[in-house]
VOPAGU-2260 file (C-alpha; in pm, 1 decimal, decimal comma):
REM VOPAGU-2260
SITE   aa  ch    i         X         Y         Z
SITE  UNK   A    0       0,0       0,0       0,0
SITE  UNK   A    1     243,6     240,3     104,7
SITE  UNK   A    2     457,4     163,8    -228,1
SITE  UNK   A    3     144,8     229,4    -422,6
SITE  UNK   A    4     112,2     530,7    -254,4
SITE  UNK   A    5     480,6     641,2    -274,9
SITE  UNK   A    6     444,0     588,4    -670,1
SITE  UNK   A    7      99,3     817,9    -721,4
SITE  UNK   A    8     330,6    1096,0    -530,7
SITE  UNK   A    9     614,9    1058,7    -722,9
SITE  UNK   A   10     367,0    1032,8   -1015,7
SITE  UNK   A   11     206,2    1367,2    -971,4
SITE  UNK   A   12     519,3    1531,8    -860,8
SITE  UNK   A   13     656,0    1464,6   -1196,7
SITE  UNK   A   14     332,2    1591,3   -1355,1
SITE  UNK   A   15     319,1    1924,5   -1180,5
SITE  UNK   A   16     730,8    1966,9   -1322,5
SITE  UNK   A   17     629,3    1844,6   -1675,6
SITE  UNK   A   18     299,6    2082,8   -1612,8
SITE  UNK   A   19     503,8    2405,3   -1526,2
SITE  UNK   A   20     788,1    2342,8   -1760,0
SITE  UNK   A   21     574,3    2331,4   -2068,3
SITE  UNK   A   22     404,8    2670,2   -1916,7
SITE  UNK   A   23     766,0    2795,0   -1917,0
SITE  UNK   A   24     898,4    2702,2   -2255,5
SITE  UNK   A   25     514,0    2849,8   -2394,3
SITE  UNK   A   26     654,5    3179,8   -2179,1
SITE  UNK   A   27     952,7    3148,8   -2382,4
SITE  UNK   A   28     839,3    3152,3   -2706,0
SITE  UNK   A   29     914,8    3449,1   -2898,5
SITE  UNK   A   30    1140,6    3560,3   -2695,1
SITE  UNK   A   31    1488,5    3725,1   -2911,3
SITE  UNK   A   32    1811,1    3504,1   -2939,2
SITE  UNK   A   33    2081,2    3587,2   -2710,3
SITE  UNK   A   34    2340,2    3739,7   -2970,7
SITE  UNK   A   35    2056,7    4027,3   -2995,4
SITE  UNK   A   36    2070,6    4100,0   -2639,5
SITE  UNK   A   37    2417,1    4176,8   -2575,8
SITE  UNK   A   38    2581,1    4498,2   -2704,8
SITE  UNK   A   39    2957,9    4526,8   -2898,7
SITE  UNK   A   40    3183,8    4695,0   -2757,4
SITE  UNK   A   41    3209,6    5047,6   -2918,0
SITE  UNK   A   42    2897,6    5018,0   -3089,5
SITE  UNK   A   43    2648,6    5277,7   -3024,4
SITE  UNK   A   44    2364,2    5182,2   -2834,7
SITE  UNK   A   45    2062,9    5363,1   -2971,0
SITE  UNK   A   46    1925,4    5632,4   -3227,4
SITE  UNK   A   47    1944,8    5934,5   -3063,8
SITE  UNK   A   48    1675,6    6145,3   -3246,5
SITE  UNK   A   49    1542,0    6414,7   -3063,0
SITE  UNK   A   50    1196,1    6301,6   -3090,0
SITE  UNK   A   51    1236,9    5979,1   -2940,6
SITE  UNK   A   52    1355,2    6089,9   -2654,3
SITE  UNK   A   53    1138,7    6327,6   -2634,8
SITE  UNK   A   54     905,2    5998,9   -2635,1
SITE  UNK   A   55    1097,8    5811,4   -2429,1
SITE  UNK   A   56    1137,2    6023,4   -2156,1
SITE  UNK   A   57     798,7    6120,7   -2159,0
SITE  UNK   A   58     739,1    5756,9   -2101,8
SITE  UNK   A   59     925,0    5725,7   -1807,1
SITE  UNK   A   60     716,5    5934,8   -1658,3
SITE  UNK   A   61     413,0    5742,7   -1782,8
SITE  UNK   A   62     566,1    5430,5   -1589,7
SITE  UNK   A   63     677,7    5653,7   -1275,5
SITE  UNK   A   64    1039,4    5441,9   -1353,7
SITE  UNK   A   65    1224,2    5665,1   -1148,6
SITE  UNK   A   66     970,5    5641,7    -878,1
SITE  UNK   A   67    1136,0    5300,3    -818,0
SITE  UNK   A   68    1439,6    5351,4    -929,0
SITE  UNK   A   69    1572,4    5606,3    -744,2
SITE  UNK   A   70    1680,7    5610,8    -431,6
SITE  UNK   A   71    1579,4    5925,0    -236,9
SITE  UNK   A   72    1832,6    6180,3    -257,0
SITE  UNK   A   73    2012,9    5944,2    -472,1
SITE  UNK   A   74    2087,3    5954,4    -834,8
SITE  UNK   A   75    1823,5    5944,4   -1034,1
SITE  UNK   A   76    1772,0    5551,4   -1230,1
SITE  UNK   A   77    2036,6    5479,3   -1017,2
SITE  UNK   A   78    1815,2    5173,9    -854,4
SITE  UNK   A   79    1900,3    5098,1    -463,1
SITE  UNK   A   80    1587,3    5151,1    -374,6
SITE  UNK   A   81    1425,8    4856,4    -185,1
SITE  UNK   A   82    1014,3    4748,5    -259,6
SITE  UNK   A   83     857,2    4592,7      40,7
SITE  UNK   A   84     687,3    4237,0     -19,8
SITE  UNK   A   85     514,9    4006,2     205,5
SITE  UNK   A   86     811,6    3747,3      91,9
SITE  UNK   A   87    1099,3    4011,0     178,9
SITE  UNK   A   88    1290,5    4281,5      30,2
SITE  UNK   A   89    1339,0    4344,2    -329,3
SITE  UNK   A   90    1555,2    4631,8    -465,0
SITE  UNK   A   91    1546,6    4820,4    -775,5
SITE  UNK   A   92    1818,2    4759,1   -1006,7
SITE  UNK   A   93    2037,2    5022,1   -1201,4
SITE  UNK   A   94    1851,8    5143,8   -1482,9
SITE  UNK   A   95    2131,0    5421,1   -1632,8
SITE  UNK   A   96    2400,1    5340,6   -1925,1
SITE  UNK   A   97    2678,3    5207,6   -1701,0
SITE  UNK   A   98    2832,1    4916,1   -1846,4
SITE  UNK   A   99    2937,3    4722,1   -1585,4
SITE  UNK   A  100    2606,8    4801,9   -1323,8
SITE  UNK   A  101    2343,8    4947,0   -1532,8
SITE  UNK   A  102    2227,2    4856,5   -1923,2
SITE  UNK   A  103    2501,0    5015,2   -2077,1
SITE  UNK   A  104    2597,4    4609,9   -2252,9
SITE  UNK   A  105    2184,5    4595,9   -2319,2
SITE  UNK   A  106    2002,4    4616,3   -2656,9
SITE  UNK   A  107    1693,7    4692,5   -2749,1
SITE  UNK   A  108    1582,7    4331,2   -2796,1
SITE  UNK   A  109    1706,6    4283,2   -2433,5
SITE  UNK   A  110    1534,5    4560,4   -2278,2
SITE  UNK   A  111    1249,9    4441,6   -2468,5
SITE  UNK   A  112    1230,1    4082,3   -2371,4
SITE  UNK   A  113    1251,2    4247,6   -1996,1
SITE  UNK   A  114     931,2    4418,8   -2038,4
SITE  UNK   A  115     792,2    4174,3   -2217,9
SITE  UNK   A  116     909,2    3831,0   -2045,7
SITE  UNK   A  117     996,7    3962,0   -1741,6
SITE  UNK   A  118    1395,9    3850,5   -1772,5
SITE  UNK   A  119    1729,4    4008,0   -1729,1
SITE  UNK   A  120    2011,2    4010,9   -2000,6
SITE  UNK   A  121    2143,3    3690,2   -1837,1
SITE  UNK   A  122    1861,0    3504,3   -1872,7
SITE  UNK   A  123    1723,0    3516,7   -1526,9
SITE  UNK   A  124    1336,6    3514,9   -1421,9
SITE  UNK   A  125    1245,7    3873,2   -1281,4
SITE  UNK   A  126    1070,7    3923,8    -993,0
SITE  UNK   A  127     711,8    4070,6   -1076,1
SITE  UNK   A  128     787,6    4352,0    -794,9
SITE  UNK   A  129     943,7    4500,8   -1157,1
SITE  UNK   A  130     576,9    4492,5   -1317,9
SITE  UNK   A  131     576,2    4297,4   -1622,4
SITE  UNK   A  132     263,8    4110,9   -1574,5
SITE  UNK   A  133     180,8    4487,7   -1710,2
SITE  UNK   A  134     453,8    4566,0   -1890,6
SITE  UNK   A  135     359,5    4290,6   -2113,8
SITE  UNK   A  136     154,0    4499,9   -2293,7
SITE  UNK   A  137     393,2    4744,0   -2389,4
SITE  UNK   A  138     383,4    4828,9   -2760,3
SITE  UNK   A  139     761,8    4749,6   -2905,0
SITE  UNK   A  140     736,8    5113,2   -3036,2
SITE  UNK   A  141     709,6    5293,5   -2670,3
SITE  UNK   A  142     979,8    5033,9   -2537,9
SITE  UNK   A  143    1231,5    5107,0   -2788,6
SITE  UNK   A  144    1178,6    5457,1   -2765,8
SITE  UNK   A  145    1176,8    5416,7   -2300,2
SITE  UNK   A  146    1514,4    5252,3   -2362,8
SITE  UNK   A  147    1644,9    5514,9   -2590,3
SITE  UNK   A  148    1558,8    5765,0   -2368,1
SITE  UNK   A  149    1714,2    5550,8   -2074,3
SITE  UNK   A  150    2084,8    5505,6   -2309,1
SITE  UNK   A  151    2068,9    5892,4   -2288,1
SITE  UNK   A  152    2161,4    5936,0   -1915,2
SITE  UNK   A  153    2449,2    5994,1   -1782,6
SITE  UNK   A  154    2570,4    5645,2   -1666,8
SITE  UNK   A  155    2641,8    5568,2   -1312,1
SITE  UNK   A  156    2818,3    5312,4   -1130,8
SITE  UNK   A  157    2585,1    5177,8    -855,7
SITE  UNK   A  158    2574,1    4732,9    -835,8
SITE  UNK   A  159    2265,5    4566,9    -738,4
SITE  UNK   A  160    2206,4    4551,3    -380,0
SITE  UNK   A  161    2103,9    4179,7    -338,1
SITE  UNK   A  162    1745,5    4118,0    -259,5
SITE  UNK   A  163    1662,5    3952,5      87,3
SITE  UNK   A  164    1362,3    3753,6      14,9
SITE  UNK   A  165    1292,7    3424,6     236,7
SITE  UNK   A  166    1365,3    3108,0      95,8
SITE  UNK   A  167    1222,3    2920,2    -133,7
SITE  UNK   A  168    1121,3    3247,3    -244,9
SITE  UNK   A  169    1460,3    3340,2    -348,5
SITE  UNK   A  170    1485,9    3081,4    -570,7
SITE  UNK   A  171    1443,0    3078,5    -949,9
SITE  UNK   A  172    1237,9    2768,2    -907,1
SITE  UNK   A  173     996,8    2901,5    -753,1
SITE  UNK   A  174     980,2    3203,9    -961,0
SITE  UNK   A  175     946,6    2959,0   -1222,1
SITE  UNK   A  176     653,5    2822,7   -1031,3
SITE  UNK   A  177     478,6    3150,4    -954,2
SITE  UNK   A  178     513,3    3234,0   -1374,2
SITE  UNK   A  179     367,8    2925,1   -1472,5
SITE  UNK   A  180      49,0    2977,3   -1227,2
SITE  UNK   A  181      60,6    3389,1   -1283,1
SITE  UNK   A  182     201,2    3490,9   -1606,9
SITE  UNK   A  183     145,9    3510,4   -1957,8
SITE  UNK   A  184     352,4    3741,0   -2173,7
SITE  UNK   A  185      95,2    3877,9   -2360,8
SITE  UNK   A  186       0,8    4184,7   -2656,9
SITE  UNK   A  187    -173,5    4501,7   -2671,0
SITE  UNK   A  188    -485,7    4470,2   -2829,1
SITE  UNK   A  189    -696,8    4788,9   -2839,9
SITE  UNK   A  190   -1068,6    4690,5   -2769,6
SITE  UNK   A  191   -1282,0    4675,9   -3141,3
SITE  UNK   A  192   -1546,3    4958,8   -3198,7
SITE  UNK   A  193   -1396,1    5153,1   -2870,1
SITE  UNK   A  194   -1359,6    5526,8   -2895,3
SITE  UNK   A  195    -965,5    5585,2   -2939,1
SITE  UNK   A  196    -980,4    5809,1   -2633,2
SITE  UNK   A  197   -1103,5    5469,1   -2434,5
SITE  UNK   A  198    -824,7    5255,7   -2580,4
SITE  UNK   A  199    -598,8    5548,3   -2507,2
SITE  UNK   A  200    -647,4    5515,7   -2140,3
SITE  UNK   A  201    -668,1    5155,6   -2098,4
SITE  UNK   A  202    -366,1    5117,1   -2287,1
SITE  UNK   A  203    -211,1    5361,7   -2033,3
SITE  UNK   A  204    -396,8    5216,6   -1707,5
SITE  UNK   A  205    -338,6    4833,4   -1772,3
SITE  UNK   A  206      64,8    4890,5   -1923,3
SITE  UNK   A  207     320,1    5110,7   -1877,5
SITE  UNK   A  208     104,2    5269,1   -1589,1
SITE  UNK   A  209      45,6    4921,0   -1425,5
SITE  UNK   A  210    -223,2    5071,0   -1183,5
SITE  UNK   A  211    -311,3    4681,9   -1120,8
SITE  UNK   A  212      32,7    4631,9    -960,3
SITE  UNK   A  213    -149,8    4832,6    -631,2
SITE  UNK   A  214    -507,5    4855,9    -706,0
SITE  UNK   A  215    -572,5    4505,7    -744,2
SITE  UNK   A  216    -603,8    4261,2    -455,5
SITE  UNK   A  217    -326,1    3953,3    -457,0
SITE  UNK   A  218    -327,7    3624,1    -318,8
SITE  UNK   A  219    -115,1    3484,9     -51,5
SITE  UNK   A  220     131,7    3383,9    -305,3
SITE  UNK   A  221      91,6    3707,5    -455,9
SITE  UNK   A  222     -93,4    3653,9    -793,9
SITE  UNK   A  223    -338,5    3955,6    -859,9
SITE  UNK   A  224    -716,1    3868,8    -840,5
SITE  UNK   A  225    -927,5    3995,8   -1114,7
SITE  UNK   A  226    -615,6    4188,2   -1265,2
SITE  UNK   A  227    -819,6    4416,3   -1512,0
SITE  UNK   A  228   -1122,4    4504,0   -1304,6
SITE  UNK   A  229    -930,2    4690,4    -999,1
SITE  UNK   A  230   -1126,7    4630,1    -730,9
SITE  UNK   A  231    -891,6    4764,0    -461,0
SITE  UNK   A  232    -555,1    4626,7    -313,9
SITE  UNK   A  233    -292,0    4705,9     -74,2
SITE  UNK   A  234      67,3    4859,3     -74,6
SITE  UNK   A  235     288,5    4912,9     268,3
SITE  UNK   A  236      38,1    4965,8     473,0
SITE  UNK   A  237    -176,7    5202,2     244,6
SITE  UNK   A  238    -550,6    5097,5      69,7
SITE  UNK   A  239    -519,6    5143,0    -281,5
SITE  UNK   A  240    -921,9    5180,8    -277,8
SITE  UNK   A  241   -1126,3    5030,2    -651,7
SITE  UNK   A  242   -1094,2    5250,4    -907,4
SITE  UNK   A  243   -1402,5    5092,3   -1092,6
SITE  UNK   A  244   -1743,2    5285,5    -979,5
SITE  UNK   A  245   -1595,8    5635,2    -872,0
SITE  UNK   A  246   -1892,7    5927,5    -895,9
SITE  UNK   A  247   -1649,3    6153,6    -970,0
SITE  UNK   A  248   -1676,6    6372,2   -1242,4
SITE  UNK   A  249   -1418,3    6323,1   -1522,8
SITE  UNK   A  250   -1283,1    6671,2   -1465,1
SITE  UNK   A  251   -1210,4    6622,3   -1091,0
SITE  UNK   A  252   -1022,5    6279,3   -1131,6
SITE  UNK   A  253    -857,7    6497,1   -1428,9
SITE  UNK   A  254    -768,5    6730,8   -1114,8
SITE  UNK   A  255    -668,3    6478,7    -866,5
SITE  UNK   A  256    -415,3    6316,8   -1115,6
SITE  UNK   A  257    -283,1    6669,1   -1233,8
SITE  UNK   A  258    -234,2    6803,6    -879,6
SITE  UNK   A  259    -304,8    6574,6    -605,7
SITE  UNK   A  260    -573,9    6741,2    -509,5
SITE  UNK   A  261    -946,2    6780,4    -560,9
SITE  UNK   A  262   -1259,9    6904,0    -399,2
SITE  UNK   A  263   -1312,3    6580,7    -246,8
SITE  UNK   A  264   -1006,4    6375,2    -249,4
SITE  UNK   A  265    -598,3    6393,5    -226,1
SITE  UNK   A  266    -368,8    6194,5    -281,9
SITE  UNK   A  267    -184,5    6089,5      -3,4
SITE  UNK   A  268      93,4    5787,0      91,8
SITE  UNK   A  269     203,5    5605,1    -221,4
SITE  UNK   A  270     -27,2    5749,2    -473,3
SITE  UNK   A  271     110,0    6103,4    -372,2
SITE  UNK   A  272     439,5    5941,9    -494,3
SITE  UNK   A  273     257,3    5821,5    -838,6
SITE  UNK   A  274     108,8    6215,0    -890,6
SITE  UNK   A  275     429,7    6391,0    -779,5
SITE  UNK   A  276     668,3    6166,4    -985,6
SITE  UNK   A  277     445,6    6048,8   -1309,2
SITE  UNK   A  278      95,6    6186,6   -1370,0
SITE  UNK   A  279     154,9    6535,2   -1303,0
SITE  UNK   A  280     372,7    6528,4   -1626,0
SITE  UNK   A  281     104,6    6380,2   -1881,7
SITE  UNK   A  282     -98,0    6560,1   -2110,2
SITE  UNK   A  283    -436,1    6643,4   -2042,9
SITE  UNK   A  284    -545,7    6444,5   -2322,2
SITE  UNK   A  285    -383,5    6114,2   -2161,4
SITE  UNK   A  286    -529,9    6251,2   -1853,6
SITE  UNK   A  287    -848,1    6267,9   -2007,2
SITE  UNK   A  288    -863,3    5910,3   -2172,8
SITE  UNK   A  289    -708,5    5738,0   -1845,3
SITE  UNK   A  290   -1014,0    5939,5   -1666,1
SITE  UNK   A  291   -1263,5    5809,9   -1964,5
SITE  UNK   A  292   -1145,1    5424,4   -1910,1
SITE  UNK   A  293   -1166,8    5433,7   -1535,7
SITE  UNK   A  294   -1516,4    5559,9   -1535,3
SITE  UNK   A  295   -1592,9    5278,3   -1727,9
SITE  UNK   A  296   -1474,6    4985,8   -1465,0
SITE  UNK   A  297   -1763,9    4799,5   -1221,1
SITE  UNK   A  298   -1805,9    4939,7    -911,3
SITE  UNK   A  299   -1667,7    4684,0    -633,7
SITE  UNK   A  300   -1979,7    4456,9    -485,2
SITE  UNK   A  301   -2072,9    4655,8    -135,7
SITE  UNK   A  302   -2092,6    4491,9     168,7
SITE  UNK   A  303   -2413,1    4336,9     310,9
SITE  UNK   A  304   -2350,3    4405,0     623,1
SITE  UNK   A  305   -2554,3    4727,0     804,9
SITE  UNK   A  306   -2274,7    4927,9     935,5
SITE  UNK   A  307   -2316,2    4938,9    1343,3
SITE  UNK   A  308   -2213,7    5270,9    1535,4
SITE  UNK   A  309   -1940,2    5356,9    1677,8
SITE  UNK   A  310   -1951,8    5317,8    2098,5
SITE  UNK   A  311   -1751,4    5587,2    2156,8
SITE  UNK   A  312   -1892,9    5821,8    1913,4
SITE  UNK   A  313   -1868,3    6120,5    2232,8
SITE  UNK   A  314   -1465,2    6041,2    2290,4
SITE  UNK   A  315   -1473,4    6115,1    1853,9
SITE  UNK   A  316   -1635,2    6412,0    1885,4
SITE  UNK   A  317   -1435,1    6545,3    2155,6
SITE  UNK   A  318   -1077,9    6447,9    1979,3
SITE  UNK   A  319   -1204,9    6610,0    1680,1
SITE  UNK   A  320   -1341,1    6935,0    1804,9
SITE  UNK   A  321    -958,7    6961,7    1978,6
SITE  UNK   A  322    -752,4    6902,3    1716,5
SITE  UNK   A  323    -917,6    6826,9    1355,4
SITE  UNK   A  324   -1224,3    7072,4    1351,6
SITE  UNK   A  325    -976,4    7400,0    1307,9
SITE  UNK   A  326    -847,9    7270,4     974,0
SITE  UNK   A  327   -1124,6    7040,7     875,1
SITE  UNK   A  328   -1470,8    7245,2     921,1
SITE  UNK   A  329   -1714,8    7115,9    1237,9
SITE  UNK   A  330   -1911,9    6967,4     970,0
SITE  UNK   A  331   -1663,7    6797,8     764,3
SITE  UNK   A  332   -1662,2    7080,8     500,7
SITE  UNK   A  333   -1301,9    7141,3     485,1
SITE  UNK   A  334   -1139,2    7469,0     358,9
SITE  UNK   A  335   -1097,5    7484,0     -50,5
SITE  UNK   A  336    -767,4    7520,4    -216,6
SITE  UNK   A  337    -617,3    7422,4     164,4
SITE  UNK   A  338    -794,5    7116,6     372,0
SITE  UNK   A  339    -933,2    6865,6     193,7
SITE  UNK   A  340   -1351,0    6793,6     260,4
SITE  UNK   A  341   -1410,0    6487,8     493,9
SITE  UNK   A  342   -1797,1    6500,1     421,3
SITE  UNK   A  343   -1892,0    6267,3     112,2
SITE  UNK   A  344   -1465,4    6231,3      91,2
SITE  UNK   A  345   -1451,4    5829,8     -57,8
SITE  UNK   A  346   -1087,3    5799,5     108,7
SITE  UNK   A  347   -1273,5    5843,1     452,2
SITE  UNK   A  348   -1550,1    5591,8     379,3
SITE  UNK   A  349   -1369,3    5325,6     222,2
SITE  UNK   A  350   -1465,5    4972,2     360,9
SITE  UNK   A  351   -1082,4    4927,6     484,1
SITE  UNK   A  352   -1009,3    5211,1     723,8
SITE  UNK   A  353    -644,1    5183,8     718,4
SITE  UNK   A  354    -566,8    5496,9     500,5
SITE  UNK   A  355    -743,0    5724,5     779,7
SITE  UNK   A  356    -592,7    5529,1    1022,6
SITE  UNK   A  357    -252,1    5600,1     875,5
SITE  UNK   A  358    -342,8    5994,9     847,6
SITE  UNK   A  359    -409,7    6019,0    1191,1
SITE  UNK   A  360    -106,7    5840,4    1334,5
SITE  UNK   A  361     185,5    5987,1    1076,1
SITE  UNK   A  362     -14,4    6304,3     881,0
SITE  UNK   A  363     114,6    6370,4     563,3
SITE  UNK   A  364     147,2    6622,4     226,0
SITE  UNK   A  365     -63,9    6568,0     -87,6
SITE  UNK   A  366     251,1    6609,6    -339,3
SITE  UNK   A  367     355,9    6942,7    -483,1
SITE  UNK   A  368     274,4    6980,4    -822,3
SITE  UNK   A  369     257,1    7281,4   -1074,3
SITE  UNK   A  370    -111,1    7283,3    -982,7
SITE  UNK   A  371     -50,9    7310,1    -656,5
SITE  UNK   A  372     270,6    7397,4    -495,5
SITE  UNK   A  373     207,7    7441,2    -154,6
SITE  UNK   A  374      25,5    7171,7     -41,7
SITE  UNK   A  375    -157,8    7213,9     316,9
SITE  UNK   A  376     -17,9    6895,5     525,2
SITE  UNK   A  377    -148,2    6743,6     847,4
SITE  UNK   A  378      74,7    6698,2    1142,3
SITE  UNK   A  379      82,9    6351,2    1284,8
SITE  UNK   A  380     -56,6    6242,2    1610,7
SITE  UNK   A  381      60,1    5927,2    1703,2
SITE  UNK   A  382     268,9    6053,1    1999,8
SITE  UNK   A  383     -13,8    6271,3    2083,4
SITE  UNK   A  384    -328,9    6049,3    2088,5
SITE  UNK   A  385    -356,3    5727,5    2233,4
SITE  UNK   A  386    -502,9    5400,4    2020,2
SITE  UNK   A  387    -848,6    5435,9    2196,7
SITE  UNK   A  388    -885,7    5803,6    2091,6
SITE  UNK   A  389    -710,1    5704,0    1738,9
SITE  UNK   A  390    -995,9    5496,5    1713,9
SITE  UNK   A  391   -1221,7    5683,7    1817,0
SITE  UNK   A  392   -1190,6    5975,8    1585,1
SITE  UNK   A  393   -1087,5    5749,7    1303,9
SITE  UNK   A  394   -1483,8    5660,1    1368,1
SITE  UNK   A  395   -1649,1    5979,8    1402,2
SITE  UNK   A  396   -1488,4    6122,0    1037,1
SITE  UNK   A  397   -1633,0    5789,7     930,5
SITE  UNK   A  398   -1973,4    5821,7    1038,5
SITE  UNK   A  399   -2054,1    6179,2    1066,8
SITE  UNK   A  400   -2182,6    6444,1     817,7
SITE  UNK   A  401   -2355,5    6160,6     646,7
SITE  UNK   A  402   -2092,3    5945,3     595,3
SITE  UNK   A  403   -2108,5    5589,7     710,5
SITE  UNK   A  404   -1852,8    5319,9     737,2
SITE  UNK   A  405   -1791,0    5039,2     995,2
SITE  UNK   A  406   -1634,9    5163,2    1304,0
SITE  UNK   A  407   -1251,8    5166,9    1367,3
SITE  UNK   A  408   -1114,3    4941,4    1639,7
SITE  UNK   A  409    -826,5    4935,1    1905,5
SITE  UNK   A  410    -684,7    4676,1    1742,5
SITE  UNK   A  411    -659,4    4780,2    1387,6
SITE  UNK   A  412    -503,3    5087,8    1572,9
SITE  UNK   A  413    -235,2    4852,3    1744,1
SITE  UNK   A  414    -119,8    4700,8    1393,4
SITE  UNK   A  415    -121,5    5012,8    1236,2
SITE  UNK   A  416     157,0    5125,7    1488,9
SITE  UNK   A  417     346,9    4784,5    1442,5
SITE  UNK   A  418     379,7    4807,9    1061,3
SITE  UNK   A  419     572,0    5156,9    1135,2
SITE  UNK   A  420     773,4    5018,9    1430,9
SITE  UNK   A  421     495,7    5250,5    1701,5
């Protein structure tokens, strides 16, 4: 019996290898020789016409590159900078000309199969923390002209810090494993009888702008759920909230990408980062069509559950009047062009609480932009109040002036504090 039993196991072991290796070599396919990937000595690495890197960089902002792969007050592409995962640290590699550290010995065809297959000039799997589940989708066009633009920089000398992921996640196997189950290099295909302003933005939102990477929820092995309908997901501590369903009008999420700020919304944590670094810089028009696509997405499925009140809805109302009500209105109404509205605001009624949470305990700038350079901040409080009266007011913005959302525990106030180290 136990032979028997030893055999089925070996049996499906050897399936599940066979089963993920032909995944891998399908993964493969089309990928360019390696003579194309590595560069001659002395030969020059791109065109250099002004108008693709006019592109190029342009694109870089697109993709927020340097958001990642800078290190702050570092040089910029100069990678170093390390991206948080539930399986450890990964850090951004060096993304200028420098032969010997960056992709100064790269072609086009490398950088290329990188966006495209997710590997390195040497062959090696990627780790999707560099997002080329989206990347995929990349026309050839926009990544010839990104890597032109990227050949242009001056070239720095900065090796890869070595990422500290837990094992077996630091293996290629596994990476191997998570591709086969996760990944399909895959094409751009603009959507047939779509206005071109629609295929604009989706081409924007689902590629080089890879808003999935953050606003779509992963599993505990870290595949995305539902990829292309963003329905809300999670970065360091932040809710990226569902950008499907949003009742605001096109010109106001124009305004909120542009400058970080809006009549009812700012940008704050990471996606301050995203408007300071990339969408600032695009055209209205790509503005526009990301706006026109993301109006289009479903609306998240709401919760069944009726929404019980807070019990300390008095201790709330106190905290607030002493230290909230001065900037924020005693009715939520905030002060325009300075303090954002926490009436009808969708960051304050989100289902997940954790981006009020993490305003309250560490404040925060919306970014400065051209639109608005000055931002109005909020000082932090976590020395100041203690996890009951966190909670407390956390509540009261949540279900006064007509908003409602479920109540804000101790608890959630007690992790919050442990993810930043109190």
């Amino acid at each position: 019996m136990r032979t028997r039993i030893w055999h089925v196991l070996v049996l499906l072991a050897a399936l599940l290898v066979a089963g993920v290796a032909a995944v891998a070599w399908l993964n493969l396919r089309g990928e360019a020789p390696a003579p194309q990937l590595l560069r001659a000595p002395g030969t020059a690495p791109t065109p250099t016409d002004p108008a693709v890197l006019e592109q190029g960089a342009y694109l870089a902002r697109a993709g927020n590159c340097m958001g990642c792969h800078t290190v702050p007050g570092g040089a910029q592409y100069a990678g170093g900078r390390g991206i948080e995962t539930p399986f450890g640290m990964v850090y951004a590699p060096n993304l200028t000309p420098d032969a010997d550290t960056g992709l100064g010995r790269w072609t086009p065809d490398a950088f290329w199969r990188a966006l495209h297959h997710g590997r390195s000039l040497d062959g090696r799997l990627l780790y999707p923390a560099f997002p080329y589940p989206q990347y995929t989708r990349v026309l050839r066009e926009d990544s010839d002209a990104l890597f032109a633009y990227l050949q242009s920089l001056a070239p720095v000398k900065a090796p890869a810090k070595p990422h500290q992921l837990q094992f077996p996640f630091n293996t290629q196997a596994a990476l191997a494993v998570w591709r086969a189950l996760y990944f399909r290099a895959g094409a751009w295909q603009p959507a047939a009888g779509a206005a071109p302003e629609w295929n604009r933005g989706a081409y924007l939102v689902q590629g080089l702008g890879h808003c999935a990477a953050c606003h779509s929820a992963r599993n505990r092995w870290g595949g995305l759920a539902e990829e292309g309908l963003l329905l809300g997901g999670a970065l360091e501590g932040w809710h990226a909230p569902a950008l499907g369903g949003t009742q605001m009008p096109q010109q106001e999420l124009v305004q909120l990408l542009q400058t970080g700020v809006a009549a009812t919304a700012s940008a704050t944590g990471p996606m301050a980062e995203v408007v300071f670094g990339s969408t600032q810089y695009l055209s209205g028009d790509d503005l526009r069509a990301m706006a026109t696509y993301l109006q289009t997405l479903p609306a998240p499925v709401p919760a069944a559950a009726p929404v019980a009140r807070a019990r300390d809805a008095p201790l709330g109302s106190k905290v607030y009047a002493q230290h909230c009500a001065q900037c924020h209105g005693e009715q939520g109404e905030g002060r325009p062009g300075a303090f954002a509205a926490l009436a009808g605001n969708r960051a304050v009624t989100l289902q997940d609480p954790s981006n009020v949470v993490r305003m309250v305990l560490q404040g925060g700038y919306p970014p400065a932009t051209a639109g608005n350079p000055r931002p109005y901040g909020m000082p932090p409080f976590s020395h100041q109040l203690s996890d009951a009266e966190v909670a407390a007011v956390s509540s009261f913005v949540r279900q006064s002036w007509g908003n409602m959302a479920p109540a804000v525990g101790t608890i959630e106030i007690y992790r919050a504090r442990e993810k930043r180290g109190r």
